[in-house]
KEKE-3310 file (N, C-alpha, C; in steps of 0.2 Angstrom, whole numbers, plus 5000, padded with zeros to 4 digits):
npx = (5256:5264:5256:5260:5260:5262:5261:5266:5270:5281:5288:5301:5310:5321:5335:5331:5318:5319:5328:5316:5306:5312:5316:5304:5298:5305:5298:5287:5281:5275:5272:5263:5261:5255:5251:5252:5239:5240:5226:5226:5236:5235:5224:5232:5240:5250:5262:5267:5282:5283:5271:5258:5255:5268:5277:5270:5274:5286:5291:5283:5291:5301:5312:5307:5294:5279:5266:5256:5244:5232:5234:5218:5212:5212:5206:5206:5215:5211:5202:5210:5218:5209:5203:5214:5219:5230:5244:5251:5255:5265:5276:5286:5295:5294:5282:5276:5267:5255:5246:5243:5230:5227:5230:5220:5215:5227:5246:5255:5268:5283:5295:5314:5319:5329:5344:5345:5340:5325:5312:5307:5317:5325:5317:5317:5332:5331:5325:5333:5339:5335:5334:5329:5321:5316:5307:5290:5279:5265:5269:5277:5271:5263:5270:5274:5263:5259:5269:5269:5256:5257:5267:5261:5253:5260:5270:5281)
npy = (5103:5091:5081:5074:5060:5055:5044:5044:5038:5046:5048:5049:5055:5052:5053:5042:5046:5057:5057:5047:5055:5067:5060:5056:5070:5071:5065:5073:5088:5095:5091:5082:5077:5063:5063:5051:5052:5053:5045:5038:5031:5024:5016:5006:5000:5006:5016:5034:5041:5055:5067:5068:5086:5090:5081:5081:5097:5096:5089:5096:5106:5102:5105:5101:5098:5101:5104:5098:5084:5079:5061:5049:5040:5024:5022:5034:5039:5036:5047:5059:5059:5060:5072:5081:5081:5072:5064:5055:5040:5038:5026:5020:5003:4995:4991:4987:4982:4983:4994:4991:4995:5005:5010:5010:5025:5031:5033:5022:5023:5011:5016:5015:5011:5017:5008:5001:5011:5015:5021:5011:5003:5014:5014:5004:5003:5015:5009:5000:5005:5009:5003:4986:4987:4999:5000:5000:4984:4985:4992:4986:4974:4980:4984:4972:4966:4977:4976:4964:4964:4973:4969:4955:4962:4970:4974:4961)
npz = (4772:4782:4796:4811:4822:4840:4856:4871:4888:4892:4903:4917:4908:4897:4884:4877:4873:4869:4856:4850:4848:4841:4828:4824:4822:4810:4801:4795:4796:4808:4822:4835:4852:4861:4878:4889:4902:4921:4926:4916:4915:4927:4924:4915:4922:4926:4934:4936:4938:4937:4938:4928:4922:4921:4915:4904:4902:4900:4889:4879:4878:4871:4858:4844:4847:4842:4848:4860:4866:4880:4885:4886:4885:4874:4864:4859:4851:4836:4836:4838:4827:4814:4820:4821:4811:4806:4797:4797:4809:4823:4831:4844:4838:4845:4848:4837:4824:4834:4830:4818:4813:4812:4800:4788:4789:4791:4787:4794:4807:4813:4823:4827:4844:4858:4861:4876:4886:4893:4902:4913:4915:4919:4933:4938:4940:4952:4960:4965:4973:4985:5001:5006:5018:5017:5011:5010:5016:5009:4999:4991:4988:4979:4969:4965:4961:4951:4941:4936:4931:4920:4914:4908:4898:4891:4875:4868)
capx = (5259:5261:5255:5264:5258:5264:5259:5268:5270:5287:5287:5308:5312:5327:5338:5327:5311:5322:5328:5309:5301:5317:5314:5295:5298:5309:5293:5282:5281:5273:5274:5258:5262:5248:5255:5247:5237:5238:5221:5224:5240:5233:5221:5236:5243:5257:5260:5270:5283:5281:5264:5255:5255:5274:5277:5268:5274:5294:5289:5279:5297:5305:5311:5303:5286:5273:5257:5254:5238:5232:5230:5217:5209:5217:5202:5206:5220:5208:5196:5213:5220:5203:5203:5222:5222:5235:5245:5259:5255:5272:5276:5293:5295:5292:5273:5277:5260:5249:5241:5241:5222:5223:5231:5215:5216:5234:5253:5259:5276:5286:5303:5317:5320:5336:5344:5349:5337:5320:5310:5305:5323:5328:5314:5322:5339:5333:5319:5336:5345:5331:5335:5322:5319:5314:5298:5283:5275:5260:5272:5280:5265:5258:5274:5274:5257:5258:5276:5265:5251:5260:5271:5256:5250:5264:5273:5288)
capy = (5101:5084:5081:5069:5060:5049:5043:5039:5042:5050:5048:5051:5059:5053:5052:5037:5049:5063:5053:5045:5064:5070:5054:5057:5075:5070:5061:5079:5098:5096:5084:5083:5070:5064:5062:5048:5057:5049:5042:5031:5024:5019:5011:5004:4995:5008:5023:5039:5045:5061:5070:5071:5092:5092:5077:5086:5105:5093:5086:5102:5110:5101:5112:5094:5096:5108:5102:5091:5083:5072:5056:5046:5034:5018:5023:5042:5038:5039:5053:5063:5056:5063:5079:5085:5078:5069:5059:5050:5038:5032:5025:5015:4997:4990:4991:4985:4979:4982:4998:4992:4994:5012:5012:5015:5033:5035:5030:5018:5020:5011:5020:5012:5010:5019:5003:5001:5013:5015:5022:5005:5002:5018:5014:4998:5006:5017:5006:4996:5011:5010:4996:4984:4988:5003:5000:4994:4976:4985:4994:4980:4970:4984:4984:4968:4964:4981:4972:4958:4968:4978:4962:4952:4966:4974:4970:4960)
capz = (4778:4785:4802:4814:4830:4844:4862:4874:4894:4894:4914:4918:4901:4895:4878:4872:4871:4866:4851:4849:4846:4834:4823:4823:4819:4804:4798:4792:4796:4813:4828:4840:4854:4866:4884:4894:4908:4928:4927:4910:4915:4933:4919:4911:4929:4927:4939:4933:4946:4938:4937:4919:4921:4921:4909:4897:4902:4898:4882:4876:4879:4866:4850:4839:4848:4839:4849:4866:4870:4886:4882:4891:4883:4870:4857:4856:4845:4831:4835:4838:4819:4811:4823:4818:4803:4805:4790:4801:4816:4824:4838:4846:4836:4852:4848:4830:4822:4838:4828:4809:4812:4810:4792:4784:4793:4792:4786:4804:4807:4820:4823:4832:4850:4860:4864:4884:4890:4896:4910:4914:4915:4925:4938:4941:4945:4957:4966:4968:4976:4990:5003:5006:5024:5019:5007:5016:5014:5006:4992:4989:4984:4974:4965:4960:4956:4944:4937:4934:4927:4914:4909:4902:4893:4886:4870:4867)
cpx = (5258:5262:5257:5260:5259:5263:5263:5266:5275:5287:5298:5311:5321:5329:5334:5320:5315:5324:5321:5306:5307:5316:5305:5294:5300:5304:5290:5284:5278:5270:5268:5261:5258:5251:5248:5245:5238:5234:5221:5230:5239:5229:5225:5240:5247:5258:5266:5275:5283:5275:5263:5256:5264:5277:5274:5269:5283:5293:5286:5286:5301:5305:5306:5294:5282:5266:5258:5248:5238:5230:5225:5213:5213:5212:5203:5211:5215:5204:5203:5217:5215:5203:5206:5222:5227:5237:5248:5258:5263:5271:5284:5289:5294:5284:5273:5270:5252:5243:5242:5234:5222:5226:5227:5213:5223:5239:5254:5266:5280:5294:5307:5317:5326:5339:5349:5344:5328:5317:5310:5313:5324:5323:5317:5330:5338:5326:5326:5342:5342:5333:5327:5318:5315:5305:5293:5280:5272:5264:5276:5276:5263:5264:5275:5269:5256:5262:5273:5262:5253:5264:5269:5254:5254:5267:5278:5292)
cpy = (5094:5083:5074:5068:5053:5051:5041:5044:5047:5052:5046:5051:5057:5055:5047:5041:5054:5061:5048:5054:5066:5067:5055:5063:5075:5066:5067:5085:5098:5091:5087:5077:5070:5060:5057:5050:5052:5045:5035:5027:5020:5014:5005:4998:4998:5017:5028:5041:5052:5063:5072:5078:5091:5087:5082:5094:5101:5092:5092:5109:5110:5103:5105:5094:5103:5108:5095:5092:5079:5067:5052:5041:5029:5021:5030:5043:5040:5043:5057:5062:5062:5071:5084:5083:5076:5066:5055:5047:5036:5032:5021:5008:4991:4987:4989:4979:4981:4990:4999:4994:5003:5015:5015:5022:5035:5031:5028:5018:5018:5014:5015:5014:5015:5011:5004:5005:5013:5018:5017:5003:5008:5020:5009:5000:5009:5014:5001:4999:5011:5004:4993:4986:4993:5005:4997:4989:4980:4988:4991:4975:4973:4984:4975:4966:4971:4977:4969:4960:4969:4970:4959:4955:4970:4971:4968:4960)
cpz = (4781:4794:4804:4821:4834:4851:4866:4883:4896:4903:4913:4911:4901:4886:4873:4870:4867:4857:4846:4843:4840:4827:4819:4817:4811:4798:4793:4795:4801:4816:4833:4845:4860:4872:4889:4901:4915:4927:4921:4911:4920:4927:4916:4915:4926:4933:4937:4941:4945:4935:4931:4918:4920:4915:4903:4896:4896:4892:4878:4875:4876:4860:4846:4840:4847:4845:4855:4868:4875:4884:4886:4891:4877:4863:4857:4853:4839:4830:4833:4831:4816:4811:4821:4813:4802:4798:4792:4806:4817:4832:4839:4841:4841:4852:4840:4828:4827:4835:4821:4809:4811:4803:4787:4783:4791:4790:4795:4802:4813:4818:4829:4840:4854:4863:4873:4888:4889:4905:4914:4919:4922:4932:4941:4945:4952:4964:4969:4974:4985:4994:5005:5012:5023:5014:5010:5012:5008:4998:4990:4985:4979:4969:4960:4955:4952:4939:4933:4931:4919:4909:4905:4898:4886:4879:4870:4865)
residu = (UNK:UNK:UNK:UNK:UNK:UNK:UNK:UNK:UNK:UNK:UNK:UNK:UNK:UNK:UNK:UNK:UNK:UNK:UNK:UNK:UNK:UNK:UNK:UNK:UNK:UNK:UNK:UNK:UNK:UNK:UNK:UNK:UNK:UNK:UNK:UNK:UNK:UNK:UNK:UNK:UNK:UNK:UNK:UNK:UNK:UNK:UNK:UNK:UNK:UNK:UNK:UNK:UNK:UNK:UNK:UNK:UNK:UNK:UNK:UNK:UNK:UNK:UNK:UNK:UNK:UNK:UNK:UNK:UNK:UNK:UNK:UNK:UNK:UNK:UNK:UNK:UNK:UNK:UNK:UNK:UNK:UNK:UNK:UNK:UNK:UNK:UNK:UNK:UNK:UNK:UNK:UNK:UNK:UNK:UNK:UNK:UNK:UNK:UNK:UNK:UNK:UNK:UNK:UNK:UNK:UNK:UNK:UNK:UNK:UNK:UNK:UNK:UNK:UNK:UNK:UNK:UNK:UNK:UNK:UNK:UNK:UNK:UNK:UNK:UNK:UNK:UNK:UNK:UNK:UNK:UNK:UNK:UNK:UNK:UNK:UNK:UNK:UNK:UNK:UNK:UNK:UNK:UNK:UNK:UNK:UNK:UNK:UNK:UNK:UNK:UNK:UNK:UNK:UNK:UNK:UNK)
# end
C-alpha cells in the first residue's frame, strides 16, 4: 500500500483544493492530508476565515481523503512521513523545490496548481465586496501588514 500525504490550510474550500486532493490521491492507495491548525497559521502571518475544526471536518469529507491530521508546526512534516509511513510527499508546484530536503525520507511530488483560483484570491474578492467605510483603521492595518507578511515569505 502506498501512503500519500499533503498540507495545506484549505481555508474557503474550493475546486483548486478539490482537484489538489484527487491528484494526490491518484499518487497511492491512501491520502493522509495535514490541515494547518489556527494557531500555526497565525504563525505563518495568515488568518483562516474558517475555523481549523471545520476545515478539517470539509477536507476529511472528501471521498479522496483516507486520514486528516492537524498541522501545527513546519518540522512535523517529517516526524508525520516516518510516523505514517508515508512514501509520497506532494504538494501544489507553487512550493516547487521548497521541500526537496525531505527526499531522503520520501518521493516529493509537486502537482499542478487550478489555474484562476485560490483562497488567497477569493479573499480578495470578497474583502472587495465590503466598502471601505466599513472596516476599521485597525483591521485595515492588520490586513495589510499580514498582506505584507505572507508576501515575503511565500513562494513565487
Amino acid at each position: 500500500m502506498i501512503t500519500v500525504i499533503t498540507y495545506g490550510t484549505f481555508d474557503l474550500f474550493h475546486i483548486g483544493h478539490l482537484n489538489l486532493l484527487r491528484r494526490a490521491k491518484d499518487l497511492g492507495d491512501r491520502l493522509v492530508v495535514g490541515v494547518s491548525t489556527d494557531e500555526f497559521n497565525a504563525l505563518k502571518g495568515k488568518r483562516s476565515v474558517v475555523p481549523f475544526a471545520h476545515r478539517s471536518d470539509i477536507v476529511r469529507s472528501i471521498r479522496f481523503v483516507d486520514d486528516v491530521v492537524g498541522e501545527s508546526a513546519w518540522e512535523q512534516k517529517e516526524v508525520d512521513i516516518k510516523l505514517l509511513g508515508v512514501d509520497v510527499f506532494t504538494m501544489g508546484d507553487d512550493w516547487y523545490g521548497k521541500f526537496d530536503f525531505l527526499n531522503p525520507l520520501v518521493e516529493v511530488v509537486y502537482l499542478p496548481r487550478t489555474d484562476g483560483v485560490s483562497s488567497t484570491q477569493l479573499k480578495s474578492s470578497f474583502a472587495s465586496l465590503v466598502p471601505p467605510a466599513l472596516v476599521s483603521r485597525e483591521e485595515g492595518a492588520r490586513r495589510e501588514a499580514v498582506s505584507s507578511r505572507w508576501q515575503s515569505i511565500a513562494p513565487v
